[in-house]
N, C-alpha and C positions, 0 to 999 in steps of 0.2 A: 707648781709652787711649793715653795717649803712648806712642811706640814710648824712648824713652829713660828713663822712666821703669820701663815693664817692664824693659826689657834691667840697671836698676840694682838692681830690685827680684830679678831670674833672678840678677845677679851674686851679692846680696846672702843667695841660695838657695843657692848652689855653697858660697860662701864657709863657710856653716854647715856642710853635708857635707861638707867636708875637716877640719871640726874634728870631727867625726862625731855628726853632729846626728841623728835622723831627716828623713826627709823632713817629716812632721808640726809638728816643733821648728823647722826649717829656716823652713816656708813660717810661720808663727807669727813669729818673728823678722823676717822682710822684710813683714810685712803684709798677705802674701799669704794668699788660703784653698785648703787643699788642693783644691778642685774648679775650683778659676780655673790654679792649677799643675800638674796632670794635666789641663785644656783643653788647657794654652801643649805639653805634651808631647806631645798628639795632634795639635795643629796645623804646631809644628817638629819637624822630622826630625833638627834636629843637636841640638837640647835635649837627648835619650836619652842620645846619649854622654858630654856635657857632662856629664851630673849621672853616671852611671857613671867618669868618671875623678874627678870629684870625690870618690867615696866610694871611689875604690882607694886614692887619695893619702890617707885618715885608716885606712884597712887597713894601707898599708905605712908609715906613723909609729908603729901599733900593735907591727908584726914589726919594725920597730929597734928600738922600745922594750923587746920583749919577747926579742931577740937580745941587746941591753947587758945587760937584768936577769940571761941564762940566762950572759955569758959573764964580768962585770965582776966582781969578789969586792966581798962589802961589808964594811962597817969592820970584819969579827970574821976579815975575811982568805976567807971562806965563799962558794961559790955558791949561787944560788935553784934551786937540783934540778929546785921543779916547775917553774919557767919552763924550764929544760932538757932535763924531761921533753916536756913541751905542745908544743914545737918538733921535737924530734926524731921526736914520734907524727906529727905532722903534716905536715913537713918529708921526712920518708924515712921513711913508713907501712908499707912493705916489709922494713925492716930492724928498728922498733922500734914495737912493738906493743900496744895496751892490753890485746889481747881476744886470747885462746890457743883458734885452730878446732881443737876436738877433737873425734873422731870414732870413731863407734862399730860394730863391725862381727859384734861377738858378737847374740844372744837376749836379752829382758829377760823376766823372771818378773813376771808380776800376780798380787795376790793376791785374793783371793775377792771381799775390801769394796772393791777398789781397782775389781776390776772393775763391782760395784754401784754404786757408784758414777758411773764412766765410763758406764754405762746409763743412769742417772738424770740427771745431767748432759747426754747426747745426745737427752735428750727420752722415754729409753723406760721402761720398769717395770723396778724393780729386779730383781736376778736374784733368784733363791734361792740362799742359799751352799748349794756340795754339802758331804756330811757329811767330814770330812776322816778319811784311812784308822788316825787315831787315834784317834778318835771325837768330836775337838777340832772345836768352831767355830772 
């Protein structure tokens, strides 16, 4: 293959991951097949990086995108909360949280079917419930 024809077709591959193409859409677009483009990425060693800054550059148009939506009010004077949110979990994980680790340090009580269950489920014979000291199943 011509070497100037690949190199426009590789360009024409970056060019779609920065618009944040997949790789698949990408090589699709330049005419290429994905097993001729994962060749060119085992044969060049600088290809890897190339198409990895290619795909930070339509990541970081995303987080300006999505910093203007969390920070700009729109015409009702209003911000986009979840884009405020989504940033802020992601942005400082430490500070602002989706997910609350709570933690248990007491006894939990099983009850008879709970535990016949969990028998059953593990693979073994149900238990027998014992008779309960009210004479309640």
């Amino acid at each position: 293959m011509n070497e100037s024809v690949k190199e426009s077709q590789i360009e024409a591959i970056l060019e779609s991951l920065r618009g944040g193409a997949t790789k698949t859409d990408a090589c699709k677009a330049a005419g290429v097949g994905r097993t001729t483009f994962y060749d060119w990425l085992k044969a060049d060693e600088t290809l890897g990086p190339r198409v990895e800054e290619a795909q930070a550059e339509a990541i970081e148009i995303v987080e300006g995108s999505l910093f203007k939506a969390a920070t700009t009010p729109n015409k009702a004077g209003t911000y986009n909360t979840v884009a405020q949110i989504f940033f802020l979990c992601n942005k400082a994980p430490d500070r602002f949280k989706n997910v609350k680790d709570i933690r248990h340090s007491g006894g939990i009580s099983v009850s008879e079917r709970e535990a016949a269950l969990a028998a059953v489920v593990e693979g073994g014979e149900p238990l027998e419930p014992e008779e309960a000291p009210d004479g309640s199943e």
